[in-house]
C-alpha positions as a printed Julia matrix, in Angstrom:
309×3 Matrix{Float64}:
   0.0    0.0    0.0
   0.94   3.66  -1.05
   1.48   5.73   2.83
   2.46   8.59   3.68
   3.81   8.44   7.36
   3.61  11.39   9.9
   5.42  11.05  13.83
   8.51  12.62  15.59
   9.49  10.09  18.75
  10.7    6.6   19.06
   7.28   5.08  19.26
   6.44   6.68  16.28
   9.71   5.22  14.47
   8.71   2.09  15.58
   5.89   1.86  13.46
   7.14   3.35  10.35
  10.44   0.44  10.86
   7.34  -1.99  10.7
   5.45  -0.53   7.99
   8.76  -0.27   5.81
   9.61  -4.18   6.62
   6.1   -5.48   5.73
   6.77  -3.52   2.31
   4.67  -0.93   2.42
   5.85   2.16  -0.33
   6.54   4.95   2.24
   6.27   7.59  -0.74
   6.77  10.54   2.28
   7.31  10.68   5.42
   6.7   14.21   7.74
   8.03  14.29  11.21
   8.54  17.25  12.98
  11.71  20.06  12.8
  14.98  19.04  14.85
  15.18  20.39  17.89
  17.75  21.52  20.01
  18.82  19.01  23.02
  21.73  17.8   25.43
  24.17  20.04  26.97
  24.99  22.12  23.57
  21.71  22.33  22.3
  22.53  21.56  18.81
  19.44  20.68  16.58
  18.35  17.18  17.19
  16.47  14.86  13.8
  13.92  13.38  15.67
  14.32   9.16  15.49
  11.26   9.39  12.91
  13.98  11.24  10.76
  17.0    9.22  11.48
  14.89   6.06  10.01
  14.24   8.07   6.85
  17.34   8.94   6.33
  19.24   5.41   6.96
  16.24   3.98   4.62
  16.84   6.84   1.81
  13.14   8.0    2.6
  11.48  10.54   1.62
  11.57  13.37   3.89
   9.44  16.43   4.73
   9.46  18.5    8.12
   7.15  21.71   8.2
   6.74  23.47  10.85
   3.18  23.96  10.65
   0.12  21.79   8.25
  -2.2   25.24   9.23
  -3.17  26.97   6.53
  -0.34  25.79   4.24
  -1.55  25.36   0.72
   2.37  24.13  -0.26
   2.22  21.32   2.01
  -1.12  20.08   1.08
  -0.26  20.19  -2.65
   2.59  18.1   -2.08
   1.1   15.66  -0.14
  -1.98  15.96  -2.71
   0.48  15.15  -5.96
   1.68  11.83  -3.76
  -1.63   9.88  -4.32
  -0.94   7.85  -1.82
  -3.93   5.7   -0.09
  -3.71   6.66   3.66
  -1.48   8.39   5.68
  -0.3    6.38   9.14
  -0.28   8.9   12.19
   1.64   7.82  15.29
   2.86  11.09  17.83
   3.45  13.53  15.13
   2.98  16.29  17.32
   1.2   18.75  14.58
  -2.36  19.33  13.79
  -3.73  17.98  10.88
  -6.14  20.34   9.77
  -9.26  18.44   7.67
  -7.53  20.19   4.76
  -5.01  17.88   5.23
  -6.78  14.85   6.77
  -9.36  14.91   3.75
  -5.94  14.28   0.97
  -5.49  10.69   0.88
  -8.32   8.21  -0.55
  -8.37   6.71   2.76
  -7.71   9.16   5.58
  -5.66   9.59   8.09
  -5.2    6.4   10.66
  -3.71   7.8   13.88
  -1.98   4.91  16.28
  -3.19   5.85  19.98
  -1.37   4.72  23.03
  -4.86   4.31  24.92
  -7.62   2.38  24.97
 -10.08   4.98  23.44
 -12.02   7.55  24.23
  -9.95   6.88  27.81
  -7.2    9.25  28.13
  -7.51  11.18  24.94
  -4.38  13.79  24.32
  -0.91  14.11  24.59
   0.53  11.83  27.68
  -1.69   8.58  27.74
   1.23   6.49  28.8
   1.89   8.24  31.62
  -1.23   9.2   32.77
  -2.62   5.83  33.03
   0.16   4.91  35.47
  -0.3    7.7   37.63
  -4.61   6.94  37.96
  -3.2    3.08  38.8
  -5.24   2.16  35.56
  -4.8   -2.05  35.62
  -5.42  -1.98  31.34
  -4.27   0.09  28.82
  -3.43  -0.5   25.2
  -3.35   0.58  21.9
  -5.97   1.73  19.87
  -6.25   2.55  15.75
  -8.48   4.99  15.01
  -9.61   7.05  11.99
  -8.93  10.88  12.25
 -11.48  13.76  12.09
 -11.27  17.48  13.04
 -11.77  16.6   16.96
  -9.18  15.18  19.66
  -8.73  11.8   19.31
 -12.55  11.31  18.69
 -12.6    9.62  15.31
 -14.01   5.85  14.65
 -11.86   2.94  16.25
 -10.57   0.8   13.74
  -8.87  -2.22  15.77
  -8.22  -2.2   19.55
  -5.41  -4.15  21.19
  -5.42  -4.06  25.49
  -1.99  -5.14  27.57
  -2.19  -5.0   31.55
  -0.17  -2.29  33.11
   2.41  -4.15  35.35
   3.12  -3.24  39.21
   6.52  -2.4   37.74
   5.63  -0.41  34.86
   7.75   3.05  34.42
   6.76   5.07  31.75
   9.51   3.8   29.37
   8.36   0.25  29.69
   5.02   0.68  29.26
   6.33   3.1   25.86
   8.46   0.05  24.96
   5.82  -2.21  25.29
   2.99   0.05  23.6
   5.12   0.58  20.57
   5.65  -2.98  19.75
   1.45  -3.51  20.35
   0.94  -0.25  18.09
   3.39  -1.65  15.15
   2.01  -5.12  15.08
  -1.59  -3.48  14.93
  -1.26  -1.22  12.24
   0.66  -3.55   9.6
  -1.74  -6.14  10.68
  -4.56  -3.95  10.19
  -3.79  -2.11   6.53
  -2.36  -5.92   5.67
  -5.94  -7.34   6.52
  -7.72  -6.07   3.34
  -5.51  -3.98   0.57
  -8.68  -1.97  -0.58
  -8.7   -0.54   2.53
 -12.05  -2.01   3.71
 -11.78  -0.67   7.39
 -14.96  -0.48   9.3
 -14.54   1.84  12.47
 -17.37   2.19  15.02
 -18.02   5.31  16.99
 -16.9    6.28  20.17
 -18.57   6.4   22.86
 -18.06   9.88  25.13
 -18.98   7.95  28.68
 -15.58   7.39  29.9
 -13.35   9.95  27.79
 -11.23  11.9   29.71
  -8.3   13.95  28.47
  -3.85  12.91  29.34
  -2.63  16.48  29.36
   0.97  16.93  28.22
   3.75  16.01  30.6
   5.19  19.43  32.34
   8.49  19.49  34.17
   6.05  21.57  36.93
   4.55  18.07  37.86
   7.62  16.63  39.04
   7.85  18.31  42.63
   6.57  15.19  44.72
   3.74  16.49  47.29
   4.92  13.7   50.31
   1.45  14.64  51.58
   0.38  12.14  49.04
  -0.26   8.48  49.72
   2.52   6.48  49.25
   0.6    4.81  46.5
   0.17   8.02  44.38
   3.94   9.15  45.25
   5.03   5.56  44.1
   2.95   5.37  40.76
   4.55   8.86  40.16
   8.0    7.77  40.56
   7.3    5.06  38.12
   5.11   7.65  35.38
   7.41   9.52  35.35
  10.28   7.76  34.6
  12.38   8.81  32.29
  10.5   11.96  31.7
   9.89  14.72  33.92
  11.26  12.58  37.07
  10.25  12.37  40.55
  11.79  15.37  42.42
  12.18  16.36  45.91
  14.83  17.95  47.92
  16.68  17.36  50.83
  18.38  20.64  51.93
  18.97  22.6   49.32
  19.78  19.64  47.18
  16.9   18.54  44.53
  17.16  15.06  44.41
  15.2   12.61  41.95
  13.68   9.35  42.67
  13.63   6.29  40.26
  12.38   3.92  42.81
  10.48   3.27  45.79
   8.46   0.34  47.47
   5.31   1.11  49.55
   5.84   0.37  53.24
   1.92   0.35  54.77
   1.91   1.68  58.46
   4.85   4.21  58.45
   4.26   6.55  61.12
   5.64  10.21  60.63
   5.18  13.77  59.36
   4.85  13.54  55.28
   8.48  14.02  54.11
   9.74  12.64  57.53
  13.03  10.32  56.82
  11.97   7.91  59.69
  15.09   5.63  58.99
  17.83   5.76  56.91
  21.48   3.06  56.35
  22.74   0.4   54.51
  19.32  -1.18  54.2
  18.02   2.07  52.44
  16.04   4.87  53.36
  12.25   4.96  54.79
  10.25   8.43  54.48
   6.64   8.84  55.38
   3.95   9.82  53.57
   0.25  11.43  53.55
  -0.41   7.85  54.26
   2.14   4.95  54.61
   5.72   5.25  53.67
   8.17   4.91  50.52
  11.75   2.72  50.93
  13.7    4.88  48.78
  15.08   2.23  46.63
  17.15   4.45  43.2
  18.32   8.04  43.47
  19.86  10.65  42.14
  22.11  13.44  42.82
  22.34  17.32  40.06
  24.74  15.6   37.71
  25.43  12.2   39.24
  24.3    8.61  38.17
  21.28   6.97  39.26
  22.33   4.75  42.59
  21.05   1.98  44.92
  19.99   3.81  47.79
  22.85   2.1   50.15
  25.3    3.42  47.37
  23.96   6.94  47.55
  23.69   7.09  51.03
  27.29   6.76  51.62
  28.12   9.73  49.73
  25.47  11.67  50.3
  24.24  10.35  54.41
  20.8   11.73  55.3
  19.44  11.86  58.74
  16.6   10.1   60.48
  14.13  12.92  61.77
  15.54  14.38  58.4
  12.49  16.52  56.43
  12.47  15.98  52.51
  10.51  18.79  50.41
């Protein structure tokens, strides 16, 4: 099948490595412009564009699909038969949505109309959501509202951090969509309405979110820690120091004020919460390595009665 492929991040690049494997003609593919990043901030291609390039794909990255007549010609004089949609990042006006013969499918990390937006990885952690999954859907003018196409649901683990459950998602949402444009070539894909009981919106990820609020239980603090993981991070600080967490185990009856370090040494480091406690398990000092907590303790010794913030 003739695609054109729009997406920016790994999970996107995922399914566009499938799509090109199953032999698919990629006859364009539009990911957003680099970006700067790391310590330089030199411009960035996004892993979408790294693909293209090692493939010799075609490449495209405007900065905006709004009201641009150029882009839409171009994608117009491709003729190609859908375009695949996985975190491109830009809004695809119905201008733009309306080109190829059979729209625009858009791979969602969520099992739809639940946690419609930007972060649905994340955000089904943090609720302590037992299913998520992946869902295909066809794109109109609203938010994630158009007809689901195929639907494919994976537990979230105990253990789940945000990158695994990415990892995981990816694989679910590359499987589905080569599965699902290699189920019928004439693109015979009947989608049935969502329902809007049960839709709720994943705003984007903010590094504002990251301050933990030890007032918390230690079962919201803990499903943070693992959200949020790699991106924004758990954060709190002890003195003056922000520290970041990248694991913790619920201890139930911890006694203390929220924030209170009620014991800390080589078996790790206990803080109370709004409700129960956390064992501090990975860490992280402003330019330092992630450690055990035993590890980081000995360079870095915190006191019982100590108050984290």
């Amino acid at each position: 099948m003739k695609i054109v492929f729009a997406g920016t991040p790994q999970f996107a690049a995922s399914a566009l490595e499938a799509l090109f494997e199953a032999g698919h003609e990629i006859a364009l593919v539009l990911t957003q412009p680099d970006r700067p990043s790391g310590r330089g901030m030199k411009p960035v291609p996004s892993p979408v564009k790294q693909f293209a390039l090692q493939h010799d794909l075609p490449l495209f990255q405007p900065k905006t699909l709004k009201n641009d007549p150029e882009s839409a010609r171009i994608l117009a004089s491709l003729e190609a038969k859908v375009m695949v949609v996985a975190a491109y990042g830009l809004i695809l006006p119905e201008s733009i949505l309306n080109i190829p013969r059979l729209g625009c499918i858009n791979i969602h990390a969520s099992l739809l109309p639940r946690w419609r937006g930007a972060a649905p990885i994340q955000r089904a952690i943090l609720c302590g959501d037992e299913m998520t999954g992946i869902t295909l859907m066809q794109m109109d003018a609203g938010l994630d509202t158009g007809d689901i196409l195929a639907i494919e649901a994976t537990p979230v683990f105990p253990d789940d951090t945000g990158q695994t459950l990415h990892d995981r998602l990816a694989k679910i949402g590359a499987e589905c969509i080569v599965g699902l444009l290699s189920h019928d070539p004439e693109g015979r894909f009947p989608g049935k309405p969502q329902e809007e009981r049960g839709a709720c919106y994943a705003e984007k990820l903010s590094k504002s979110e990251s301050a933990i609020d030890w007032k918390k239980s230690a079962v919201e603090i803990e499903r943070m820690i693992r959200a949020f993981d790699p991106f924004p991070g758990a954060a709190c600080f002890i003195g003056d120091t922000q520290i970041k967490i990248w694991g913790a185990r619920i201890v139930e009856g911890v006694k203390g004020l929220p924030g209170e370090v009620v014991s800390a040494g080589k078996e790790g480091m206990i803080v109370a919460c709004g409700k129960d406690g956390l064992d501090l398990l990975v860490l992280q000092k402003p330019g330092g390595k992630r450690l055990q907590a035993a590890q980081f303790l000995s360079g870095f010794p915190v006191s019982k009665g100590s108050l984290l913030s």
